[in-house]
C-alpha positions as CSV (number, residue, x, y, z in Angstrom):
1,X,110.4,98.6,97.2
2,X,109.6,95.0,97.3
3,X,105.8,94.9,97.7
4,X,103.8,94.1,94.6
5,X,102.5,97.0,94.1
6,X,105.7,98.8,93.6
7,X,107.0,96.3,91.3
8,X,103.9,96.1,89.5
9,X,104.7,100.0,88.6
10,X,101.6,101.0,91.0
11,X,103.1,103.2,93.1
12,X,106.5,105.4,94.0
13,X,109.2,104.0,96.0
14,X,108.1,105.8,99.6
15,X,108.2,108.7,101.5
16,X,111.8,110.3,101.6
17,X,113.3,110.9,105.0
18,X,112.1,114.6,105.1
19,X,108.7,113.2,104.9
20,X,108.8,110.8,107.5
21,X,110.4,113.1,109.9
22,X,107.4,115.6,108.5
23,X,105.2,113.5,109.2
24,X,105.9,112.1,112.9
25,X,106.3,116.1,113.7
26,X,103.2,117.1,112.5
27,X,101.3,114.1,114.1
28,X,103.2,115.0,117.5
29,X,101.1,119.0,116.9
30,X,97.9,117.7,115.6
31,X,97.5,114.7,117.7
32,X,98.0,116.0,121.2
33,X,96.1,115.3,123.5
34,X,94.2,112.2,121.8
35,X,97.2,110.2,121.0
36,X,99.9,110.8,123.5
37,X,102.9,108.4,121.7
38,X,104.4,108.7,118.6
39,X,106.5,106.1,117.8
40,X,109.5,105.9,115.4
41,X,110.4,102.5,113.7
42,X,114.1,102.5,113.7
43,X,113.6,99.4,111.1
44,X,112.4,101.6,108.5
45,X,114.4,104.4,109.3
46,X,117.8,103.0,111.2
47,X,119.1,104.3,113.9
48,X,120.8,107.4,112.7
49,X,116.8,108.5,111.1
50,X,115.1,107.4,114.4
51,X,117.7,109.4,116.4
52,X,116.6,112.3,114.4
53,X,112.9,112.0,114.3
54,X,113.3,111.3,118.3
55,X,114.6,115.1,118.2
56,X,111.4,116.2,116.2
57,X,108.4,115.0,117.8
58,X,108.8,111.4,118.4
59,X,109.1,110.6,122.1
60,X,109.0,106.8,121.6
61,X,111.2,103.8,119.2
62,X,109.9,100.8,118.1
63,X,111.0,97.6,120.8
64,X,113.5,94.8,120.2
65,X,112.5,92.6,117.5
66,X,113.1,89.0,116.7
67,X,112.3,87.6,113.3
68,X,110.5,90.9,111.8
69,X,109.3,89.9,108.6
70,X,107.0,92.5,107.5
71,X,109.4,95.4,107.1
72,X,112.3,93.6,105.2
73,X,109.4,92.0,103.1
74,X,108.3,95.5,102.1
75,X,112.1,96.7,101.8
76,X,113.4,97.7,104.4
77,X,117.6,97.4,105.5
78,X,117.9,98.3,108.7
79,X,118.2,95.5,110.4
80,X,115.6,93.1,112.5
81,X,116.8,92.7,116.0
82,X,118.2,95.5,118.1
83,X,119.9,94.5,121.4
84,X,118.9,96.7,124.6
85,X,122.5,97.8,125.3
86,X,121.9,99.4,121.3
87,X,118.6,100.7,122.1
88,X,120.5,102.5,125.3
89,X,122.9,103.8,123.3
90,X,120.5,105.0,120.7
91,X,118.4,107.3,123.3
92,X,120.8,107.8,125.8
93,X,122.2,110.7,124.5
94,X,119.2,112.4,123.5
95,X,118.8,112.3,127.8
96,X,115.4,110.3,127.0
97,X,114.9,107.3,129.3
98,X,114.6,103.7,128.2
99,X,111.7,102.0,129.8
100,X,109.8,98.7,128.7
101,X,106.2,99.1,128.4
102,X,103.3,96.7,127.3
103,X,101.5,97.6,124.0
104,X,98.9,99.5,125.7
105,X,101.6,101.3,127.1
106,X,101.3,99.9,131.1
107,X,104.2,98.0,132.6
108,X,105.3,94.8,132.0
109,X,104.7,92.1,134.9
110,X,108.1,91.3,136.1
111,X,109.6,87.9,135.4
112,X,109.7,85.5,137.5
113,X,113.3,83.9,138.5
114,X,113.9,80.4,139.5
């Protein structure tokens, strides 16, 4: 609600919540097989939406952030950093495991102590 081109009158406000949820179930069905992640930003839809669209077709959340920009330029509320102890409590219930994973989806090299 913040970009130009909504306050230039150019365009509606977003997709509701129904949508997005819509939207990351039907990509789950259609995508299978080709695209084997779908991931839920709990920036744009807090924790509460991203629990919920974890539950219809989303199997992965959006990582820790520090200093996102982008989203709260564009809008968004939700916050910008989410502490791992949160992220645990977000998907822990849902009996979904929290695992770190590089953006292509390998593992992370494990840090070095000194």
């Amino acid at each position: 609600m913040a970009t130009p081109i909504y306050l230039q009158r150019r365009s509606r406000r977003g997709p509701t919540f129904r949508e997005a949820l819509l939207m990351h179930a039907v990509g789950r069905i259609a995508y299978r097989g080709a695209i084997d992640n779908i991931q839920v930003s709990w920036v744009k839809l807090g924790l509460k939406g991203a629990r919920q669209v974890l539950c219809a077709g989303a199997n992965d959340i959006g990582g820790t952030l520090m200093d996102e920009n982008i989203s709260r330029a564009a809008g968004a509320t939700h916050g910008q950093r989410l502490e791992l102890d949160e992220m645990a409590e977000l998907v822990g219930p849902l009996g979904r495991p929290l695992e770190q994973r590089t953006t292509l989806y390998g593992r992370p090299p494990a840090l070095a102590t000194t």
